[in-house]
N, C-alpha and C positions, 0 to 999 in steps of 0.2 A: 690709867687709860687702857693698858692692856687685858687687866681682869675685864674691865666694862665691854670692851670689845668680845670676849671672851662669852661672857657671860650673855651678853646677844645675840651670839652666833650660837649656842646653845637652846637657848630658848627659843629662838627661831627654828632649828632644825626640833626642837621637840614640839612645835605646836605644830609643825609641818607633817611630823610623824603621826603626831593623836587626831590632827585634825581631818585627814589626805579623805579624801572620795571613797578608795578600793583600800580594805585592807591588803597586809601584807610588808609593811615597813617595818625593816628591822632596823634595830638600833642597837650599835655596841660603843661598849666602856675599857676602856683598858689603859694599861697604867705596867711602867716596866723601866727601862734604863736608855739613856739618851748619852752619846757618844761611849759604848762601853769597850770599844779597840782604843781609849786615849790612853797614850804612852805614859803620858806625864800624870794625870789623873787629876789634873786641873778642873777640867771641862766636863767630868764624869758625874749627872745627875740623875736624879729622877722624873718621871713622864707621866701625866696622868690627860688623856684624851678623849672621845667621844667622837663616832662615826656613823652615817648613816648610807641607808642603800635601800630600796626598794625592790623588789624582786618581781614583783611584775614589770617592772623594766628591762627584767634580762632576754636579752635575744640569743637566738641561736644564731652561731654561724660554722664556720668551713674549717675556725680555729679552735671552736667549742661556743662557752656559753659566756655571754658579759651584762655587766649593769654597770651603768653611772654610781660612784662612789665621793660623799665631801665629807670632810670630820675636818680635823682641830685637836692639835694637845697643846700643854701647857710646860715648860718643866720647872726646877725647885729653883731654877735661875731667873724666873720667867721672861724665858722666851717662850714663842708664841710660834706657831706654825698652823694654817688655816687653809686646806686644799680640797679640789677636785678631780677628779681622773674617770679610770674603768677600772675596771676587778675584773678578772674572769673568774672561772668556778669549774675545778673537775673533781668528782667522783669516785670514791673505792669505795664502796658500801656506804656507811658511816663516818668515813675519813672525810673532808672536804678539801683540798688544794687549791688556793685562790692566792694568783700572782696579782700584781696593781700596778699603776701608772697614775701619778697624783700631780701635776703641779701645783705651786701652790706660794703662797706668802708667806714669807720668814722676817720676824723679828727678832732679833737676840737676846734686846734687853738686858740682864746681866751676865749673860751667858756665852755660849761661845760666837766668832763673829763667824759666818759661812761663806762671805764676801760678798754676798747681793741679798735682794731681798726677794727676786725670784727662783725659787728653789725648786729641784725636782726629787719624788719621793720614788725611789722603788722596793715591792714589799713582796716578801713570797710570806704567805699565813696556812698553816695548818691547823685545820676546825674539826672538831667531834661531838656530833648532836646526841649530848648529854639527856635531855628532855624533848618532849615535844616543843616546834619550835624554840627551841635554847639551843646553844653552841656554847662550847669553851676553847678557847686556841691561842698558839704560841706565832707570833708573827717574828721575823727579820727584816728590818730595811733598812737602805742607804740614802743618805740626802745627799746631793750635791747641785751645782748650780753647773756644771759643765762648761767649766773656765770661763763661762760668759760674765763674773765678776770679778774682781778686785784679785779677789784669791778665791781659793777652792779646795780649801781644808776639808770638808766632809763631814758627815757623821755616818756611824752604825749603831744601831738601837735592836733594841727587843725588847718584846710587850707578851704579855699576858691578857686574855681578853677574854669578854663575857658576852655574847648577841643575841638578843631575844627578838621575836617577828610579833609585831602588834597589829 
């Protein structure tokens, strides 16, 4: 059930990308470690995900610059995590800095439990536009549900990541 899921919300966010009005949809892949602070080393997997974002939806504001962001990863446990938020986006030449705010749906599945199924993501990602439109970047983030469940174990992950603009 989970792959299916998975696999629809993929496909979905890809025919949304190739098909859209206005170019300019990027789409990234990435794939890194999911709880990598676990003590015990139980809970310690692998992540492989898929995100999208549109960049003509980024506005300017008085905090800088933002777009709507929803991706999906998987890990070797399969669980399941499926959200939406903002990104923002700053600048050093070449460098890109992009903090996030994602809520989002958590399933555990074999994997670790986070105590609800409402989860909140947050990610600081470092991007460097390798090619035209390409990027390559190393992201950090932390899932927790903010004791609003059962319990509120957590995770820290990092990824590896590849975004191309179509």
């Amino acid at each position: 059930m989970k792959l299916k899921l998975i696999l629809v919300f993929c496909t979905a966010l890809w025919a949304y990308s190739v098909n859209a009005n206005e170019s300019g949809n990027e789409v990234s892949f990435y794939s890194g470690t999911f709880d990598i602070v676990d003590k015990e080393g139980d809970d310690q997997t692998n992540l492989f995900g898929m995100e999208h974002k549109n960049p003509n939806l980024f506005r300017d504001t008085f905090l800088g610059k933002f777009s709507p962001v929803s991706g999906g990863f998987m890990t070797g446990d399969s669980s399941v995590y499926l959200y939406t938020g903002v990104e923002g986006q700053y600048g050093i030449g070449p460098l890109k800095i992009m903090p996030s705010f994602t809520p989002g749906y958590y399933e555990k599945g074999d994997g670790k439990d986070l105590g609800s199924v409402l989860e909140f993501k947050s990610e600081i990602k470092l991007g460097l536009e390798i090619f035209e439109n390409s990027k390559i970047g190393y992201s950090y983030s932390h899932i927790s549900n903010n004791d609003w469940g059962d319990s509120n174990p957590g995770t820290d992950n990092q990824q590896i990541t590849f975004s191309k603009n179509f």
